[in-house]
C-alpha positions as semicolon CSV with decimal commas, in nm:
position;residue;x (nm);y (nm);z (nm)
1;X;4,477;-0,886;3,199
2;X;4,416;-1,200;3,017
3;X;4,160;-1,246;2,722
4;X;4,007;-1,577;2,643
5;X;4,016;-1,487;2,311
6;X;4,370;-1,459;2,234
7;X;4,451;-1,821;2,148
8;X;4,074;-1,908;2,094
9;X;4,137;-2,194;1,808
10;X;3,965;-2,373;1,597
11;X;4,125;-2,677;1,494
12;X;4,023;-2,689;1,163
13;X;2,488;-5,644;2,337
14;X;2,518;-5,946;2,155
15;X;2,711;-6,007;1,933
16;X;2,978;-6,292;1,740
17;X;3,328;-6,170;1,630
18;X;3,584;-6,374;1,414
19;X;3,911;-6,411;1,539
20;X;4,186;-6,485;1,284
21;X;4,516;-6,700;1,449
22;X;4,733;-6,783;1,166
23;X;4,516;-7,095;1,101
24;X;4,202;-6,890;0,991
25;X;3,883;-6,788;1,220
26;X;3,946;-6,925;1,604
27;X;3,584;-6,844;1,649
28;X;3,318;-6,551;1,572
29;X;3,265;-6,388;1,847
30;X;5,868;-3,562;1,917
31;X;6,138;-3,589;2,154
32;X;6,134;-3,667;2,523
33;X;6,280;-3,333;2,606
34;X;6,054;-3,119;2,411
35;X;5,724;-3,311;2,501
36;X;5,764;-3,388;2,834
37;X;5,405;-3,561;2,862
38;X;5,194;-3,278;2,811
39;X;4,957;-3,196;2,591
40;X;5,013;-3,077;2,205
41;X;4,923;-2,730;2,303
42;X;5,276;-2,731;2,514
43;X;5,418;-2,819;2,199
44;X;5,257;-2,499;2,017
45;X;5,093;-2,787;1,732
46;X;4,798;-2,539;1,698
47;X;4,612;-2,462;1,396
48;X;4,517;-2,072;1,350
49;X;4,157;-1,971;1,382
50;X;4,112;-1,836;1,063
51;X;4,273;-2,127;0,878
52;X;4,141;-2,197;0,534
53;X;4,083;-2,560;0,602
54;X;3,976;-2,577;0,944
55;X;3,601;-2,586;0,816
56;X;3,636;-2,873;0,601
57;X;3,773;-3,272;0,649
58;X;4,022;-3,428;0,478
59;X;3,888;-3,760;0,341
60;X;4,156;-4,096;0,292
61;X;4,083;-4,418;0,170
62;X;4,080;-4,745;0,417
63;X;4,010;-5,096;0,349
64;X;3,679;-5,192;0,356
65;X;3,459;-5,487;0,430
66;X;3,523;-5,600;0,098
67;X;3,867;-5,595;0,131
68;X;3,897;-5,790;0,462
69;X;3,611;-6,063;0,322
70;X;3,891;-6,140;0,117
71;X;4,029;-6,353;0,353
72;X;3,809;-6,656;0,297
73;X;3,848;-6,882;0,645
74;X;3,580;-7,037;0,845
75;X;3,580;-7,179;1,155
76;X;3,368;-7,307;1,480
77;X;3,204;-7,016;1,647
78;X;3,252;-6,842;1,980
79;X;2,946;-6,666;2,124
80;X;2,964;-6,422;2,389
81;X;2,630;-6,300;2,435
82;X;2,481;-6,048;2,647
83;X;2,322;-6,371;2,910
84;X;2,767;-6,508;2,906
85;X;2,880;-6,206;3,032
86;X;2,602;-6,070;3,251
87;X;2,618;-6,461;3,424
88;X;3,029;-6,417;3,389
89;X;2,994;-6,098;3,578
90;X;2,768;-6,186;3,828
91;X;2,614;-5,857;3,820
92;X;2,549;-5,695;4,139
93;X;2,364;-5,392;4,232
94;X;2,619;-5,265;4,444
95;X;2,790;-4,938;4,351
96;X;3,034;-4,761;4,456
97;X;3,159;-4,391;4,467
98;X;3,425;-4,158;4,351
99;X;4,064;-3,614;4,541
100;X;4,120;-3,341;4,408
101;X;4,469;-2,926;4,475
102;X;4,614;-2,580;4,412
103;X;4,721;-2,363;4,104
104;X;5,082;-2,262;3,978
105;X;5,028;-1,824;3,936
106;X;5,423;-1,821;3,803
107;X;5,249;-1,659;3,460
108;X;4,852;-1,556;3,460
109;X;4,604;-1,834;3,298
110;X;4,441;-1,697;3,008
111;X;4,129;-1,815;2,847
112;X;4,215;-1,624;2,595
113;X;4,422;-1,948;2,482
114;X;4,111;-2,161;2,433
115;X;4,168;-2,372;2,169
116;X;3,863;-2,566;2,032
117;X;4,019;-2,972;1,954
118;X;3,980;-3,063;1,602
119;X;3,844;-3,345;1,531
120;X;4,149;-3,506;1,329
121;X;4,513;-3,488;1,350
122;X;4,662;-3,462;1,012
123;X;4,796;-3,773;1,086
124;X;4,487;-3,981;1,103
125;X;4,338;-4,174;0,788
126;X;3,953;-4,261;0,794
127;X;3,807;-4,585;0,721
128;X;3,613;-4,578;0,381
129;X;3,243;-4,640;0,427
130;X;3,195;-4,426;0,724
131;X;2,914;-4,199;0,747
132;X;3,118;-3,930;0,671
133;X;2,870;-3,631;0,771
134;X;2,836;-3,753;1,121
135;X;3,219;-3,690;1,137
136;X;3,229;-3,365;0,980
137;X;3,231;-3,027;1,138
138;X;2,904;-2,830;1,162
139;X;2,811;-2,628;0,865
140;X;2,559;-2,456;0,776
141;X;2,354;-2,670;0,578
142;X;2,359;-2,906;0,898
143;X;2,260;-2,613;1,118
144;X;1,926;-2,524;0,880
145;X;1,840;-2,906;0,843
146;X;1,921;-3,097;1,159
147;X;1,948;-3,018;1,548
148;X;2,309;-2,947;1,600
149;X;2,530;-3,189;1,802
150;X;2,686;-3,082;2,113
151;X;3,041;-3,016;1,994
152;X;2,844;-2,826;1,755
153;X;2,673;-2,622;2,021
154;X;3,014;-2,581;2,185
155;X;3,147;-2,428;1,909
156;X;2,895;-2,169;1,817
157;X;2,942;-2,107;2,192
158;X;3,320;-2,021;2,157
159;X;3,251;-1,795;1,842
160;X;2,991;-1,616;2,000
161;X;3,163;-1,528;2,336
162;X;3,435;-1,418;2,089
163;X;3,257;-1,203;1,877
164;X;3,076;-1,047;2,202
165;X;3,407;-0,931;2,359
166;X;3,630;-0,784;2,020
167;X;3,720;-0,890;1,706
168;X;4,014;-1,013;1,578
169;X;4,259;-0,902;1,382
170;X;3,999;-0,582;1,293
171;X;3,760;-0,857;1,102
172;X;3,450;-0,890;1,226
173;X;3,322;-1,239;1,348
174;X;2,921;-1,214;1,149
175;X;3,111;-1,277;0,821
176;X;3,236;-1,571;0,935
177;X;3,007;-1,947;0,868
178;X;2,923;-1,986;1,249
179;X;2,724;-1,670;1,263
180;X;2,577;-1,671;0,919
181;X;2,384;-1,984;1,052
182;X;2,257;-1,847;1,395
183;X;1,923;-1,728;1,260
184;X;1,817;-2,108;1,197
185;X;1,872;-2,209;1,538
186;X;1,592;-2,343;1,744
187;X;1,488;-2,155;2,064
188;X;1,671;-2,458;2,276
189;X;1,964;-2,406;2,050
190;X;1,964;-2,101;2,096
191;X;1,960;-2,134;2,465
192;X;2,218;-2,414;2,541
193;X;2,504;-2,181;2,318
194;X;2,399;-1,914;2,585
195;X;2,416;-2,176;2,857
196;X;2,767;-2,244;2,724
197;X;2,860;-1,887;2,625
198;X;2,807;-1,831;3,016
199;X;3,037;-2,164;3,123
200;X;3,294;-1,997;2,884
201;X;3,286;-1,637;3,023
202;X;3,325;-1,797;3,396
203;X;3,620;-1,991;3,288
204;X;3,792;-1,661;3,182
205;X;3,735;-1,509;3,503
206;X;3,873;-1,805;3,706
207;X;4,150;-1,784;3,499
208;X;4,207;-1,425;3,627
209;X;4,144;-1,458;3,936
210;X;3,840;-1,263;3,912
211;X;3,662;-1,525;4,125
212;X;3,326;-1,321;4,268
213;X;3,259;-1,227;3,909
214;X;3,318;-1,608;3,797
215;X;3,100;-1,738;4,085
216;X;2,808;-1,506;3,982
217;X;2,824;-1,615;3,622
218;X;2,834;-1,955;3,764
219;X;2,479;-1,926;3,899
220;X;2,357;-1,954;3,523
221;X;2,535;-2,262;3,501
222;X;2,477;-2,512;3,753
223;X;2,065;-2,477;3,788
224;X;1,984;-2,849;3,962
225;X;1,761;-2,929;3,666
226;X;2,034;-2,921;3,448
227;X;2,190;-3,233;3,582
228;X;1,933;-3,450;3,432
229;X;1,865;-3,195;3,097
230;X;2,002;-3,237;2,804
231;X;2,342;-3,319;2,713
232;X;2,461;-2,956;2,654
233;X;2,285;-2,901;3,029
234;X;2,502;-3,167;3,155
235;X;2,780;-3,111;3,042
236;X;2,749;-2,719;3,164
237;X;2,645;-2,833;3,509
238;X;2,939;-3,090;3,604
239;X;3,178;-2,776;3,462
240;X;3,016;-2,593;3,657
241;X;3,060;-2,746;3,951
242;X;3,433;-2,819;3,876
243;X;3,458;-2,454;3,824
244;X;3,289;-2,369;4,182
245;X;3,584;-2,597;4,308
246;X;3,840;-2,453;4,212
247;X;3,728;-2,094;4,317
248;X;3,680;-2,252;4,668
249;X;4,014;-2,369;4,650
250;X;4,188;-2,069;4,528
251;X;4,005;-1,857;4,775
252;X;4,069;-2,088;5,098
253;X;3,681;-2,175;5,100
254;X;3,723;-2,563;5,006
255;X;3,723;-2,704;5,361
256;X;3,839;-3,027;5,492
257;X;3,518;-3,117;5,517
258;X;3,426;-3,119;5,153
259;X;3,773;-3,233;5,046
260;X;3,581;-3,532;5,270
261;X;3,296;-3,555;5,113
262;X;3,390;-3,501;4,774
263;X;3,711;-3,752;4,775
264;X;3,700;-3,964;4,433
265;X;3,601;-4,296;4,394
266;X;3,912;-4,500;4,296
267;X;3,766;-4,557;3,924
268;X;3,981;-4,907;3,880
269;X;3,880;-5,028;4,218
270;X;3,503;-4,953;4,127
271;X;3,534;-5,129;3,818
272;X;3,655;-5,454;3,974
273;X;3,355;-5,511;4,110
274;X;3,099;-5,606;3,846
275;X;2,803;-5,389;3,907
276;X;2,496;-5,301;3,627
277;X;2,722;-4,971;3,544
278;X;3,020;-5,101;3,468
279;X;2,826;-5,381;3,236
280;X;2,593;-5,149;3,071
281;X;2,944;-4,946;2,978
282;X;3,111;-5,278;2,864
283;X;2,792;-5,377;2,688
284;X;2,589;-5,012;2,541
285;X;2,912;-4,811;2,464
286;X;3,102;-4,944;2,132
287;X;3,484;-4,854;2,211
288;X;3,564;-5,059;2,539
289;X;3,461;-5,340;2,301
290;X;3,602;-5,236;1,966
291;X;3,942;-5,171;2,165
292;X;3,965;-5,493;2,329
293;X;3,878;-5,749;2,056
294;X;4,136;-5,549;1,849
295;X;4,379;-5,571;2,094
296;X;4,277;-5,952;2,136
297;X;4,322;-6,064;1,795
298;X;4,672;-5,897;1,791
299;X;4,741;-6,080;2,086
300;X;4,676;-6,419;1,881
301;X;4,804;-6,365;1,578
302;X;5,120;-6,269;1,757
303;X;5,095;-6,614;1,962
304;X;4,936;-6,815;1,673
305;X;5,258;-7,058;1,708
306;X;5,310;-7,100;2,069
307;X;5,217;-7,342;2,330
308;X;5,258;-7,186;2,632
309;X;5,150;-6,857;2,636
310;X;5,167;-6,552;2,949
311;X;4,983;-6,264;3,003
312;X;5,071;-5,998;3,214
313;X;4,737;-5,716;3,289
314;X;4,855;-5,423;3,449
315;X;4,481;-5,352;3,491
316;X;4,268;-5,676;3,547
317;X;3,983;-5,507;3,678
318;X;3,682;-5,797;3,641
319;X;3,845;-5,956;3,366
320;X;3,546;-5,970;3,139
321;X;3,811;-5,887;2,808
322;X;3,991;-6,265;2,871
323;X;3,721;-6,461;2,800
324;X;3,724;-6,417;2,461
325;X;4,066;-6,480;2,406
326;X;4,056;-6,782;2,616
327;X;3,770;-6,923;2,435
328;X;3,909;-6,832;2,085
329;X;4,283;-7,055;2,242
330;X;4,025;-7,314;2,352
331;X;3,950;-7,335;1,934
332;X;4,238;-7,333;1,901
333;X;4,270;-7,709;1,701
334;X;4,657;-7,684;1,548
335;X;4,916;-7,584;1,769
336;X;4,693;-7,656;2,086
337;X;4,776;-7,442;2,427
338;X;4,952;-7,665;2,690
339;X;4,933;-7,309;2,926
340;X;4,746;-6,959;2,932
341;X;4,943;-6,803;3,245
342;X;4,766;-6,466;3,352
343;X;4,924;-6,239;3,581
344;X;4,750;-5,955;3,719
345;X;4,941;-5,706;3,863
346;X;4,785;-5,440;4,121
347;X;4,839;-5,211;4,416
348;X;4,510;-5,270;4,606
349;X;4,199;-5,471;4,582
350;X;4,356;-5,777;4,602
351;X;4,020;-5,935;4,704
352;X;3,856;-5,825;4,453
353;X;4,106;-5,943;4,231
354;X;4,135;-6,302;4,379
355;X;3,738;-6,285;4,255
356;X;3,817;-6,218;3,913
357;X;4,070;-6,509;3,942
358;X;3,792;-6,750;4,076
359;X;3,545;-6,647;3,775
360;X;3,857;-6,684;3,542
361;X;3,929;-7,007;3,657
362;X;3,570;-7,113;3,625
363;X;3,554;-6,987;3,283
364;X;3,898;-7,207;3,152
365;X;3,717;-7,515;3,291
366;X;3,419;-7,478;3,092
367;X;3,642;-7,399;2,806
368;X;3,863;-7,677;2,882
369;X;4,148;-7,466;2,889
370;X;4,483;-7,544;3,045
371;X;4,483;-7,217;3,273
372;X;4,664;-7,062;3,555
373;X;4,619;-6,724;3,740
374;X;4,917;-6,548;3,988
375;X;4,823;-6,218;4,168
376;X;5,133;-5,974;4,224
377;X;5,067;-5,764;4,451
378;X;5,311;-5,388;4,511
379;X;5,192;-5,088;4,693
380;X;5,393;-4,906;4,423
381;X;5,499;-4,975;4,055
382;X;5,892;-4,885;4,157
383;X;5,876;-5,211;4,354
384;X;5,782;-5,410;4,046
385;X;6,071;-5,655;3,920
386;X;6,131;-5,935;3,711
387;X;6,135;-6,226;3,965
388;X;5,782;-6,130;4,082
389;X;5,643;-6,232;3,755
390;X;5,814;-6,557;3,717
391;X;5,849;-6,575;3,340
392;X;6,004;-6,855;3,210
393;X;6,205;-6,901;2,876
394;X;5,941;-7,095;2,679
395;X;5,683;-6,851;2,744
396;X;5,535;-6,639;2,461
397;X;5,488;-6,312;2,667
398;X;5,257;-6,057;2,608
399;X;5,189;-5,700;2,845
400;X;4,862;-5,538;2,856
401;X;4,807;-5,224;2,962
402;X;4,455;-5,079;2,953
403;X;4,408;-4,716;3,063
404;X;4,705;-4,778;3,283
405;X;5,028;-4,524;3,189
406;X;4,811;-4,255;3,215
407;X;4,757;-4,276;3,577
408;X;5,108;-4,230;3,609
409;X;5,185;-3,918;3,362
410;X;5,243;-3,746;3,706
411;X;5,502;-3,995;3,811
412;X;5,683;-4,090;3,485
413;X;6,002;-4,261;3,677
414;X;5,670;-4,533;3,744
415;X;5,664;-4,549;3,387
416;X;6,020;-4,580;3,319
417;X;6,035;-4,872;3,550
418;X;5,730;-5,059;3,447
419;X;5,859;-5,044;3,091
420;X;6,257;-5,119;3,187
421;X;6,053;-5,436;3,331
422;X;5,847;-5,531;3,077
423;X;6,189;-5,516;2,843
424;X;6,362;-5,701;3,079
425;X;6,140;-5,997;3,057
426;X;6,127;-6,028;2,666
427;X;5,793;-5,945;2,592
428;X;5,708;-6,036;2,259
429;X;5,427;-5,763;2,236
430;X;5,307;-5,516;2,460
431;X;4,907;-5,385;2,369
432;X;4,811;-5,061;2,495
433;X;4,444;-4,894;2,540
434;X;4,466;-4,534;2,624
435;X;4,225;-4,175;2,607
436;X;4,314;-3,989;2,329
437;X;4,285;-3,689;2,444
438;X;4,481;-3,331;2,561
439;X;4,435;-3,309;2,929
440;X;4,761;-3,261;3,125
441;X;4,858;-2,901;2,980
442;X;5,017;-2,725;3,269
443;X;4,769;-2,407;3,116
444;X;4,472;-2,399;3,294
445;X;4,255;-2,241;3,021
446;X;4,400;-2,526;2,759
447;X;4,322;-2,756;2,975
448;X;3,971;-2,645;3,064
449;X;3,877;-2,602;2,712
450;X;4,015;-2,961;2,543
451;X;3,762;-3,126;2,865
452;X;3,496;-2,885;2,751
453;X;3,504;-3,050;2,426
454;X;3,625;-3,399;2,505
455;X;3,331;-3,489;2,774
456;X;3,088;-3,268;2,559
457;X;3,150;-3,582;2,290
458;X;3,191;-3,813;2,535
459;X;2,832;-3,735;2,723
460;X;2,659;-3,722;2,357
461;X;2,803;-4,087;2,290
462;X;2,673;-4,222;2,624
463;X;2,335;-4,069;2,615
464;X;2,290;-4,222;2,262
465;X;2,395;-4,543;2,324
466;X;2,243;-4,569;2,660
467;X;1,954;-4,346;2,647
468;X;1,872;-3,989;2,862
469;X;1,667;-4,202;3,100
470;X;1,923;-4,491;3,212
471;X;2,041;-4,536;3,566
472;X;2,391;-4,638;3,436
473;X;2,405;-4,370;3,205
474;X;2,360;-4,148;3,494
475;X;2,590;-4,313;3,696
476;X;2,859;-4,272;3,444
477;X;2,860;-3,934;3,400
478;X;2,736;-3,836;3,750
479;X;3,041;-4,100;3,947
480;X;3,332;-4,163;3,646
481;X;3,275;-3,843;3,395
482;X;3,248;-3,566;3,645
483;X;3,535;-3,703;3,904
484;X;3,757;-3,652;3,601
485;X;3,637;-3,320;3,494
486;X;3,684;-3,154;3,899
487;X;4,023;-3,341;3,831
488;X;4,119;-3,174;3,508
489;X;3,938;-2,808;3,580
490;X;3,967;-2,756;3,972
491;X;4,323;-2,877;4,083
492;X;4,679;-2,860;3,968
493;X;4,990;-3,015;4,017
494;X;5,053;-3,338;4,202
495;X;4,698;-3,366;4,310
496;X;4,604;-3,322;3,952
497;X;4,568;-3,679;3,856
498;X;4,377;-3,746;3,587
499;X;4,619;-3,658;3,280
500;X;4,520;-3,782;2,938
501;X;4,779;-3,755;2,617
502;X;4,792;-3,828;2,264
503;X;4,927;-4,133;2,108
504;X;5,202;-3,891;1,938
505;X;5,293;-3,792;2,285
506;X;5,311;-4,125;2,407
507;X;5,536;-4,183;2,069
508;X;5,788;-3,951;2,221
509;X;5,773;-4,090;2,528
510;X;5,836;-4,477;2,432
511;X;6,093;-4,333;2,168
512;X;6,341;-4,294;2,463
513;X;6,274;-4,677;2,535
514;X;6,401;-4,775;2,161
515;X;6,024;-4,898;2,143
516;X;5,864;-5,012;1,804
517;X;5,562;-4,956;1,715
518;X;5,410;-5,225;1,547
519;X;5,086;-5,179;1,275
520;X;4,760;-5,373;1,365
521;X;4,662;-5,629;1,076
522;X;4,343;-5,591;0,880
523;X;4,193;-5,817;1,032
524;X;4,241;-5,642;1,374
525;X;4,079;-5,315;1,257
526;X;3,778;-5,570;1,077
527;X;3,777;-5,707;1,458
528;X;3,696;-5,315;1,575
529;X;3,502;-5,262;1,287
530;X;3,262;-5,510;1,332
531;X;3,217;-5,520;1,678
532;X;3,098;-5,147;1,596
533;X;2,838;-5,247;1,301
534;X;2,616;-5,421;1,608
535;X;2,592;-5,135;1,772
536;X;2,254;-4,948;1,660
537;X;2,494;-4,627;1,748
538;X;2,760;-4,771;1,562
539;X;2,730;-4,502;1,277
540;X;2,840;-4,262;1,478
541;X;3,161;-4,410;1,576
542;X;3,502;-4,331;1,324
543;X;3,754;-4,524;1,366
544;X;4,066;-4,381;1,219
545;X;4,421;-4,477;1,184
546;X;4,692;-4,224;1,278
547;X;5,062;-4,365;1,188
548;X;4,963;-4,753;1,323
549;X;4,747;-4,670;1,566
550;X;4,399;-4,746;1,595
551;X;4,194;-4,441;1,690
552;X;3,822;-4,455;1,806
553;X;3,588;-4,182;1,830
554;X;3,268;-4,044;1,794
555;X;3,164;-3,814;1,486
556;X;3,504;-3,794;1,408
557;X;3,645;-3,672;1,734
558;X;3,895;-3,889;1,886
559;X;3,880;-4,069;2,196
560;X;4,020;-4,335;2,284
561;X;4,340;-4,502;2,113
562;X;4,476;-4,842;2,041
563;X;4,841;-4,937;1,991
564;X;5,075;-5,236;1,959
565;X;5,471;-5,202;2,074
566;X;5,715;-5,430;2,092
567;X;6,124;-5,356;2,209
568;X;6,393;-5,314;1,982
């Protein structure tokens, strides 16, 4: 019978940004056949639990302010405050909603292969200046002093339902620094590691099929109240209920009926409509900002000499990110743009997308911007080809792709013919914006526990920065956050959709496609960091650098990548 404990591991909105052009500031303002796309688990890149390091963090130096005020250019200034965007936007109250399938049994899941994520790769170099106890593991000092964070809760969770079913390797868990600091726990501590002990103890008995035993532990879990309790409650509850799903659908109980009523909101559909959720997102949490003016200044300093200038979005969604750029090419004195050509590719919502187009369009006339927009439109990415996008030769072309490849890990013969396109065409640079994270294992219990951990962090971040009490935070978590987690937890397969991967997966991936990767300036990563520094949360956000990518996350866990390619 499997053991959860087996591979139980610990691994060891206003504001002005500077773009830089190549004239100074524009404005303030492993292989393919080992890897196949899954997770680093499949890979067997796992730390041991009793590794001597996994309790400490490895500290590198990064450039800091000082070093990028070195650069000593001024320019006009480009303000996109809060009023710009919520009047860009046109902020509406409307909101919409949120599929779900079946388990491989060829070898029996075992939550005894939980492996708690690290918070670093190896690979990843932190920016000096960072409050570097916020992205440290728990210790003990932090335990006695502080109220612990909620991957810290998680993890005293994970040792305790360990040392409550054996010990390993004949050493017993209390001498270990988890348990030594369990007598300075609060009573609520002390009751959200039980909370999560109980989540942890289901999961193993989903993953053996044990599923009356699992739904009865269950009942601890998903208590109504808990959906608006705490963050450890939260999280709990929407596991929970992924949990419940998947025993339904391994036991025939998941009817048509509630495949009906809980069908998924199509996330990038949602999110072309501008609504008060999707703004307080682009506008409380730090990282969809960080990402994109990163991403943006990359984009100019690899167009700083060219006229007429194409973008191709693979995910336009309102189009909020372009403004921005277009003002900062608006600036833009030497070298001025004859053309900004932006293409938005989709495969439905093409109404909503002709919207973006007409607030887009708006936008370039205030700006005075020589502007076009062209909607292609394919009910599949196999029927994308070159003539659709009507490059031309004198075009500098750059390919964005936001959150985009990963909805079609599933599929990846859609990925190897968006990218044969996009090197077809000549793209000069191709930005992409993806989760970091370890979600398409093909191991249930691997799977189960990276999520555990992953939306534990990512529910922390969103209650800070939006506050417990916010409609949009709620609607986050309650529409986007738990859609993904039934996803992940409750189906497998092809109807298993949502399927995030690291960037060194993604590495192996593009390595077939002769792709380079290229390193983001410093004055990229100052555009990240000091979109974060406005953020009263922004101490809590790391960014790191792992090879030359840009990785963001919160307290030192990663979550959500940006990199820069171009073809050989």
């Amino acid at each position: 019978m499997a053991n959860i404990m087996d591979e139980f591991h610990l691994y060891g909105a206003e504001y002005n940004c500077s773009f830089f052009n190549g004239e100074g500031f524009s404005g303030e303002v492993e292989n393919w056949g080992k890897a196949q796309l899954y997770g680093a688990d499949e890979c067997g890149e796992v730390d041991t639990f009793w590794s001597d390091s996994w309790f400490y963090q490895r500290e590198y130096p990064f450039p800091d302010d000082e070093n990028f005020n070195s650069f000593g250019v001024t320019s006009p200034t480009i303000q996109l405050s809060e009023m710009e965007i919520e009047k860009f936007m046109k902020v509406s109250e409307e909101e919409s909603l949120g599929q779900a399938p079946k388990q491989d049994h060829s070898r029996p899941p075992s939550l005894a292969s939980i492996e708690i994520p690290s918070n670093h790769d190896s690979g990843c170099k932190q920016f000096a200046g960072q409050n570097q106890k916020d992205s440290k593991r728990v210790n003990e000092k932090e335990v006695g002093c502080r109220r612990l964070s909620t991957e810290g809760i998680l993890r005293m969770a994970g040792a305790r339902f360990i040392q409550s079913s054996q010990k390993i390797n004949d050493l017993p868990m209390v001498g270990q620094p988890y348990f030594a600091s369990f007598s300075n726990l609060s009573d609520k501590e002390k009751e959200e590691i039980d909370l999560a002990q109980n989540l942890l103890a289901s999961a193993e008995k989903v993953a053996n099929q044990q599923f009356d035993s699992g739904s009865k532990l269950l009942q601890w879990c998903n208590h109504p109240s808990f959906k608006q309790g705490t963050t450890v409650e939260r999280v709990v509850y929407y596991f929970a209920e992924a949990l419940q799903e998947k025993i339904e659908r391994e036991t025939g109980k998941w009817s048509s009926c509630k495949l009906k009523e809980n069908d998924p909101i199509d996330i990038d559909d949602a999110t072309m409509t501008p609504d008060s959720t999707s703004l307080a997102y682009q506008q409380g949490i730090p990282f969809a900002q960080a990402a994109q003016f990163a991403g943006i200044q990359a984009i100019l300093e690899n167009v700083a000499n060219e006229k007429q200038i194409h973008i191709i979005d693979f995910a336009i969604r309102c189009g909020v990110h372009w403004t921005a750029l277009m003002q900062a090419l608006a600036a833009r004195y030497e070298c001025p743009v004859q053309l900004l050509k932006l293409t938005a590719i989709g495969t439905a919502s093409k109404l909503k997308i002709e919207k973006t187009c007409d607030r887009l369009m708006s936008f370039a006339e205030t700006e005075k911007l020589p502007f076009s927009f062209k909607i292609v439109m394919v009910q599949d990415m196999l029927e994308l080809d070159d003539g659709l996008l009507e490059v031309e030769s004198h075009e500098a072309i750059v390919v964005y792709l936001p959150f985009i490849l990963r909805t079609m890990l599933r599929m990846p013969n859609r990925i190897e013919s968006l990218l044969k396109v996009v090197k077809n065409i000549k793209a000069s640079l191709m930005v992409i914006n993806e989760i970091e994270g370890s979600h398409n294992s093909q191991n249930f219990v691997n799977r189960f526990i990276e999520a555990v951990f992953f939306y534990g962090v990512y529910f922390e971040c969103s209650e800070t920065c939006l506050g417990r009490n916010q409609k949009e935070r709620r609607n986050i978590e309650s529409m986007y956050f738990s859609q993904a987690i039934r996803n992940i937890v409750a189906t497998e397969e092809n109807q298993r959709k949502i399927r995030h991967v690291s960037i060194n997966i993604w590495r192996a991936f593009f390595a077939r496609f002769r792709m380079e990767e290229i390193e983001l300036s410093a004055a990229s990563l100052y555009q990240a960091r000091l979109v974060i520094k406005k953020f009263a949360c922004g101490a809590s956000c790391t960014l790191d650098m792992n090879g030359k990518c840009l990785i963001l996350g919160w307290k030192g866990t990663p979550l959500q990548s940006l990199s820069v390619w171009k073809f050989h």
